[in-house]
Structures are given as C-alpha cells and as structure tokens.
N, CA, C and O of each residue as an XYZ file, in Angstrom:
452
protein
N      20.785    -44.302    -18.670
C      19.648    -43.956    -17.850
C      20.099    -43.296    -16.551
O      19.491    -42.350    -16.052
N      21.170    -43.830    -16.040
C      21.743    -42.964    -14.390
C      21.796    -41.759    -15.169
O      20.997    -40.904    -14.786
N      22.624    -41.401    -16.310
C      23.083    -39.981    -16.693
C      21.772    -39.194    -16.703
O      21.966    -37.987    -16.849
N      20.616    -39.517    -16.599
C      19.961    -38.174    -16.820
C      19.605    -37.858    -15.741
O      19.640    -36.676    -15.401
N      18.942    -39.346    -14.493
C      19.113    -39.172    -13.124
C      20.026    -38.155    -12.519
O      19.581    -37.277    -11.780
N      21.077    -38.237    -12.766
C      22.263    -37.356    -12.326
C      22.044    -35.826    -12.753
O      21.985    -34.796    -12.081
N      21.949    -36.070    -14.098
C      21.652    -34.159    -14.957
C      20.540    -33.764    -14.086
O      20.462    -32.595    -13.708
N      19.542    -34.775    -13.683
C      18.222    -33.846    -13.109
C      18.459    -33.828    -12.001
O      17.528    -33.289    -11.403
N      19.210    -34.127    -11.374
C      19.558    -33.745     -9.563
C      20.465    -32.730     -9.652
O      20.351    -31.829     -8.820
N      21.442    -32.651    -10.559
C      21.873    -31.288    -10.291
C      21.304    -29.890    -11.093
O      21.627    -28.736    -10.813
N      20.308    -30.346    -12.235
C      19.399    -29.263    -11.997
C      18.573    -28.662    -10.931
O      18.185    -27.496    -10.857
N      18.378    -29.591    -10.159
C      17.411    -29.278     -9.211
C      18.153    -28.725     -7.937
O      17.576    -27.981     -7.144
N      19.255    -29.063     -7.805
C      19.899    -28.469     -6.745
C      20.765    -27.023     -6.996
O      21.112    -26.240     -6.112
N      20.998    -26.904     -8.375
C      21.228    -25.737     -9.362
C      19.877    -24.306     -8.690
O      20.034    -23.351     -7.930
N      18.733    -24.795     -9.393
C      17.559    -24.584     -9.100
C      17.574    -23.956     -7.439
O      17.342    -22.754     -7.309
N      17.765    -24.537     -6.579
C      17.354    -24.456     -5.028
C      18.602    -23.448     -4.806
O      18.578    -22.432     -4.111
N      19.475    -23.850     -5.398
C      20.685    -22.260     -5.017
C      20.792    -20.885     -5.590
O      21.337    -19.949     -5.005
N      20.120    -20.807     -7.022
C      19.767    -19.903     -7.608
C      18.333    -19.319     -6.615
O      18.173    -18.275     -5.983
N      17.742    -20.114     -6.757
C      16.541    -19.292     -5.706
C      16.806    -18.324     -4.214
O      16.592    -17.161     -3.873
N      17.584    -19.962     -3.388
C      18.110    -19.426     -2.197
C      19.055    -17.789     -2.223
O      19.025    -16.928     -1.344
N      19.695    -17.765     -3.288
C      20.245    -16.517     -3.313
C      19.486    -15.360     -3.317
O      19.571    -14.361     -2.603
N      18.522    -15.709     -4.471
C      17.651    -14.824     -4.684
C      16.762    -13.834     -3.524
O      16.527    -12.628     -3.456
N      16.331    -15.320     -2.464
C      15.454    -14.652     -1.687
C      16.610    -14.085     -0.831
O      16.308    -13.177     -0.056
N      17.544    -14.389     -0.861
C      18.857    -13.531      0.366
C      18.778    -12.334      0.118
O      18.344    -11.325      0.676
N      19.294    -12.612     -0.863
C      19.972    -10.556     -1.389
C      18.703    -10.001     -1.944
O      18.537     -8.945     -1.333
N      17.465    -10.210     -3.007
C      16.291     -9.914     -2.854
C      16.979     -9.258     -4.755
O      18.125     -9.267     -5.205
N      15.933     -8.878     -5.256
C      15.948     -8.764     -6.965
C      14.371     -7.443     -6.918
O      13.285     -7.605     -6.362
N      14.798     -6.407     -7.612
C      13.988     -5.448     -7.873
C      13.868     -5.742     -9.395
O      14.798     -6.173    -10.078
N      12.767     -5.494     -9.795
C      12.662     -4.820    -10.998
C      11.408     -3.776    -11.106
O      10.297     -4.058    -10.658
N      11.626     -2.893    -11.566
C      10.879     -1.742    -12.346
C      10.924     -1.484    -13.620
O      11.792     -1.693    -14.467
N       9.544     -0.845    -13.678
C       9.261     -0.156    -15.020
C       8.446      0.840    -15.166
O       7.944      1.083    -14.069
N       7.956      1.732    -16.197
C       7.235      2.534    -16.470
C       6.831      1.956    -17.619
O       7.486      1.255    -18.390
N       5.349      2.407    -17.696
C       4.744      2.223    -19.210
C       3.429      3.666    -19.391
O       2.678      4.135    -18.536
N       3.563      3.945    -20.517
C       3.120      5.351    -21.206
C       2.941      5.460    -22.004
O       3.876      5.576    -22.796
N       1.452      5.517    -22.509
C       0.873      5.572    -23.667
C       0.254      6.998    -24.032
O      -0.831      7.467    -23.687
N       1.173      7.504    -24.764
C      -0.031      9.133    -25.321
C      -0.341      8.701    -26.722
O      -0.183      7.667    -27.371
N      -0.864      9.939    -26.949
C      -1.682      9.973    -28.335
C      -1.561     11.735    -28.223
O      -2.086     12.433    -27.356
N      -0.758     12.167    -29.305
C      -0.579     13.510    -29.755
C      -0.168     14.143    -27.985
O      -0.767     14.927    -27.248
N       0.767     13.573    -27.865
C       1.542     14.306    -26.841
C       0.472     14.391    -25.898
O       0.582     15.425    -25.239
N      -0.406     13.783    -25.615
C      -1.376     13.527    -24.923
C      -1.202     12.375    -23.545
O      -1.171     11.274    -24.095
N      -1.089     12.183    -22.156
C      -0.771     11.489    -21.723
C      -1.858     10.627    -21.570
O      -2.500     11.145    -20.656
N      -2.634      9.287    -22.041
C      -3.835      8.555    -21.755
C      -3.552      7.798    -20.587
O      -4.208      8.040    -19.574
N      -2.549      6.792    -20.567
C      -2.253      5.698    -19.381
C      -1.119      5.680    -18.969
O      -0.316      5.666    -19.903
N      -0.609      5.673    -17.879
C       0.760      5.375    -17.095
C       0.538      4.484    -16.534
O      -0.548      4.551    -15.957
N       1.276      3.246    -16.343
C       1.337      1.999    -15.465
C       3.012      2.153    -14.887
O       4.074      2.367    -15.471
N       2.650      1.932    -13.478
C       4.087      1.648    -13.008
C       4.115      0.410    -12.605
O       3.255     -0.194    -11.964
N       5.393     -0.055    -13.098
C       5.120     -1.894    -12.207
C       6.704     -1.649    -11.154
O       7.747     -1.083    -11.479
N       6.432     -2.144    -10.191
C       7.411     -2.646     -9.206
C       7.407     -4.013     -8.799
O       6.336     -4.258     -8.244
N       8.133     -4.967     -8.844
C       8.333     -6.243     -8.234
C       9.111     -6.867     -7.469
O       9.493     -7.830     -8.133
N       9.614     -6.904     -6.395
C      10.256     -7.000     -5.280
C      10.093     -8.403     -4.705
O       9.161     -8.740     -3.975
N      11.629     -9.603     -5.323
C      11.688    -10.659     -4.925
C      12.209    -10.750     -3.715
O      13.084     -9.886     -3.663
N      12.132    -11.547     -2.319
C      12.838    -11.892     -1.270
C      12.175    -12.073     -0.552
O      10.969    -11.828     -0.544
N      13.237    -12.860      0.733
C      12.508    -13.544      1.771
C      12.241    -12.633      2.617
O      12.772    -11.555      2.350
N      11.506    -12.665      3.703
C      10.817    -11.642      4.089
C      11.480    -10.957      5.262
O      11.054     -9.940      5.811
N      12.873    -11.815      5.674
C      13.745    -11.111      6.499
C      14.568     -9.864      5.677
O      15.085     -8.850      6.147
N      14.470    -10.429      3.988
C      15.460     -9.481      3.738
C      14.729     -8.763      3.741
O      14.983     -7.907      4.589
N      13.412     -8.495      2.961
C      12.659     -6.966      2.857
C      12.332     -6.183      4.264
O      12.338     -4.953      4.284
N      12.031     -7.002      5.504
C      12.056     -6.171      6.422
C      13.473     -5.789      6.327
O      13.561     -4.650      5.869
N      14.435     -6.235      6.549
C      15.809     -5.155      6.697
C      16.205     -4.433      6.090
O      17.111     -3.697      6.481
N      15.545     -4.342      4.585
C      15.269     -3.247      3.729
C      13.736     -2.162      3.794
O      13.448     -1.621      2.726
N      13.151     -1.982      4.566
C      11.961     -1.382      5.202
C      10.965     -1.817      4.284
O      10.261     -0.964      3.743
N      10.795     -3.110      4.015
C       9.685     -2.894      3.449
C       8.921     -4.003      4.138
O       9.210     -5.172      3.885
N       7.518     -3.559      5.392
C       6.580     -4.105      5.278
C       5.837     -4.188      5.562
O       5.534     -4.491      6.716
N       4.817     -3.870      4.289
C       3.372     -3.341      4.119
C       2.774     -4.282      4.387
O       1.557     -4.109      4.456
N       3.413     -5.989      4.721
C       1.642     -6.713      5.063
C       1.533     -6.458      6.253
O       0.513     -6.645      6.916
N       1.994     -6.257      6.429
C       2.011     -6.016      8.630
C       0.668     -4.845      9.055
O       0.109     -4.809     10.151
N       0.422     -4.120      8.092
C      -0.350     -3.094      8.477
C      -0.862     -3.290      7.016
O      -0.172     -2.625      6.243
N      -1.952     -4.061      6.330
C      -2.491     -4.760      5.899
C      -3.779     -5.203      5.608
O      -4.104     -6.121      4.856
N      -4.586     -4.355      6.373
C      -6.293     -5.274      6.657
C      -6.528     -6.471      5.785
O      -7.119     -7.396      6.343
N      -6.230     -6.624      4.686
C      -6.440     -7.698      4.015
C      -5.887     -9.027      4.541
O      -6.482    -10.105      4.529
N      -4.469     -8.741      5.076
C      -3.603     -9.614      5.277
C      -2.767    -10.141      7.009
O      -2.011    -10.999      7.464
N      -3.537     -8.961      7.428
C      -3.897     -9.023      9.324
C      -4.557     -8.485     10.105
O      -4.941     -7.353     10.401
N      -4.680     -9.986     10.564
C      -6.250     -9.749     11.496
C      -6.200     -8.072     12.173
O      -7.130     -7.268     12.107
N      -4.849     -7.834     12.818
C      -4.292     -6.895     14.154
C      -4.687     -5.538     13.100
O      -5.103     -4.479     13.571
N      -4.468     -5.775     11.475
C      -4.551     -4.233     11.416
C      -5.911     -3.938     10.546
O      -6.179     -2.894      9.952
N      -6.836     -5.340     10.642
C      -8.016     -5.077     10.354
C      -8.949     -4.687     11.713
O      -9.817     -3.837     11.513
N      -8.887     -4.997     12.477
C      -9.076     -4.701     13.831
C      -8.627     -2.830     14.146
O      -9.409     -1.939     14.480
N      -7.295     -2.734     13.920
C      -7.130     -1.151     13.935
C      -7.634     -0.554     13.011
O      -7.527      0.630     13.330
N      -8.344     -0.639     11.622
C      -9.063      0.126     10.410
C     -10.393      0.234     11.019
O     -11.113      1.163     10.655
N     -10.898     -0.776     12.087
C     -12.386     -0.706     12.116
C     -12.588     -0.023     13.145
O     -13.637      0.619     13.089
N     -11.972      0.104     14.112
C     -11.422      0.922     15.420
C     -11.552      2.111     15.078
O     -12.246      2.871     15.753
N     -10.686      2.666     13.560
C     -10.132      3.825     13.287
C     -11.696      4.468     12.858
O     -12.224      5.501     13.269
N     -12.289      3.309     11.739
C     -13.602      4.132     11.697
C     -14.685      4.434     12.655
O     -15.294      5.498     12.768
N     -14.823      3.450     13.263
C     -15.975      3.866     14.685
C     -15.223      5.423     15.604
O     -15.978      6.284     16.056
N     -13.909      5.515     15.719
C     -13.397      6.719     16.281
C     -13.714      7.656     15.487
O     -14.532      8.522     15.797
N     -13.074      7.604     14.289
C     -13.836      9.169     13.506
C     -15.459      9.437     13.235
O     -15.994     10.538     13.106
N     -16.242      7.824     13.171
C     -17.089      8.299     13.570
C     -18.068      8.966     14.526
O     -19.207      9.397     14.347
N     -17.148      8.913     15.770
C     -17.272      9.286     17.075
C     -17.111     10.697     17.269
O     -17.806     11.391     18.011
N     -15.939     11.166     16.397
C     -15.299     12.104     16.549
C     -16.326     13.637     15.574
O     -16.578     14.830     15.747
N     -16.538     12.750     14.762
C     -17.734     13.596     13.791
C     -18.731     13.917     14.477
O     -18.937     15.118     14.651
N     -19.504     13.070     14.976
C     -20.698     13.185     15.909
C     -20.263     14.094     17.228
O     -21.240     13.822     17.926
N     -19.672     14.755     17.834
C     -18.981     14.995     19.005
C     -18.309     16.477     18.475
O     -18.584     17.434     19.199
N     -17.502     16.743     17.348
C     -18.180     17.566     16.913
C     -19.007     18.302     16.220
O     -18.657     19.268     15.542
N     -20.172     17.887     16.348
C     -21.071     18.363     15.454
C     -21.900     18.771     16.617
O     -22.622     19.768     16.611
N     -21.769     17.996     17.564
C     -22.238     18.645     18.657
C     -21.756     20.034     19.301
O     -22.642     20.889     19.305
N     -20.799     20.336     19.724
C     -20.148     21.261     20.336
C     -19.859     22.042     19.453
O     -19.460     23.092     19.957
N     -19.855     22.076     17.935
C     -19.950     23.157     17.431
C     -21.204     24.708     17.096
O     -22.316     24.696     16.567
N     -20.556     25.639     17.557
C     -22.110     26.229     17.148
C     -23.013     26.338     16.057
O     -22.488     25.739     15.118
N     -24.097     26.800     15.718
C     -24.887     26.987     14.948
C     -24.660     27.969     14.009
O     -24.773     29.137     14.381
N     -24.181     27.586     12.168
C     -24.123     28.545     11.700
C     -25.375     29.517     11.372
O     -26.536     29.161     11.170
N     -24.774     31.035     11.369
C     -25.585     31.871     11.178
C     -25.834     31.988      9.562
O     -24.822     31.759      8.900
N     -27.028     32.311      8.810
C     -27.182     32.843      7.654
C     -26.189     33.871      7.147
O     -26.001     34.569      8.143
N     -25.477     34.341      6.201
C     -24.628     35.332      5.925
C     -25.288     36.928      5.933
O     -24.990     37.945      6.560
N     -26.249     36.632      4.993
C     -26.897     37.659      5.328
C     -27.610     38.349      6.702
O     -27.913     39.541      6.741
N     -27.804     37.515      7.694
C     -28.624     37.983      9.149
C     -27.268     38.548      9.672
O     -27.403     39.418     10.533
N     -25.845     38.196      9.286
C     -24.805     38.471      9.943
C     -24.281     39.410      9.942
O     -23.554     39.801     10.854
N     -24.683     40.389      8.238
C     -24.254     41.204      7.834
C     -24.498     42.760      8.313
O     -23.828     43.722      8.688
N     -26.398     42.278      7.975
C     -27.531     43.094      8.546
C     -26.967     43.613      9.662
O     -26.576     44.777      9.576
N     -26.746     42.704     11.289
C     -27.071     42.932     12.388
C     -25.163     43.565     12.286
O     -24.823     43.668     13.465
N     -24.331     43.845     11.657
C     -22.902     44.533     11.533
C     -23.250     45.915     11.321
O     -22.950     46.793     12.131
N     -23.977     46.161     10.076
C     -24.271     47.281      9.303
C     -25.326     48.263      9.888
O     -25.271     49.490      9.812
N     -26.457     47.395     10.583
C     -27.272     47.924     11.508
C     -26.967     48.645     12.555
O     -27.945     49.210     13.045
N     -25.856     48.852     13.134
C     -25.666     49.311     14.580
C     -24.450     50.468     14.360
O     -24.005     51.087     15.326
C-alpha cells in the first residue's frame, strides 16, 4: 500500500515539472486544414496554439489580451472612446464639407461659357 502512495507522488511531482517547463520555454503547435472538392477550395481552418506562462509570451511579443475589449476594462474603454471620436469625426466632416453639385449642372455651366 506505501508503494503506490509513493508511485503517485512522484507522478505528481513528474506532472508539476513537465508542466513547469512547459510554461517556461512555451510549446507552439500549428496546422492547416483544407478541404476542396474538384480542385475547388471550400474550407481552410488554421489552428494555432500557443502554450506558456505569460512572461514567456510577452518576451516573445505576444500580447493580445492587453488590448482586448473582451478581456480589459482599459481597452474596452479605448474601443468606445474610439467610436464616439469617429463618430465625431464623421459629423464634423460632413459639416465642413461642401455641397455636392449634380454632374450634369457641372457640365452644362463648363460647356456653356
């Protein structure tokens, strides 16, 4: 009965060092998937999966939750910002732009003179 006690503690500590590595150095995998029909392309799926702790992926540039709306407050706050500005920006010019002319009144008053 100790012996299996024993086997399962060093699985488990097996376990916690295999991981710990993992999130250190960080584990990619990719793929492509592509389905035609008569040389036909119907579906492409790309999968990417990117294991690690999150110091390693920042020191490898990766990070997209930071700028996020889903996943921070700071850059849901800058998306809603961003839209009230362009909507600002639309309105503002739509103002200061002039009035288009008809093509034809434009042509007339060229050809006329």
């Amino acid at each position: 009965m100790n012996e299996q006690r024993i086997e399962h503690s060093l699985q488990a500590v097996g376990l916690a060092d295999i991981l710990e590595r993992v999130l250190d150095k960080g584990i990619v995998i990719a793929g492509d998937i592509t389905i035609s029909l008569v040389e036909v392309e119907l579906l492409n799926i790309r999968l990417r999966l990117v294991v690690a702790s999150v110091d390693r992926a920042m020191s490898m540039g990766i990070n997209w939750w930071q700028s996020d709306p889903h996943l921070n407050a700071q850059a849901r706050e800058l998306a809603e910002e961003n839209r009230l500005l362009r909507a600002r920006l639309d309105r503002l010019e739509a103002a200061v732009a002039p009035p288009l002319e008809p093509a034809s009144a434009g042509q007339e008053a060229s050809h006329g003179g």
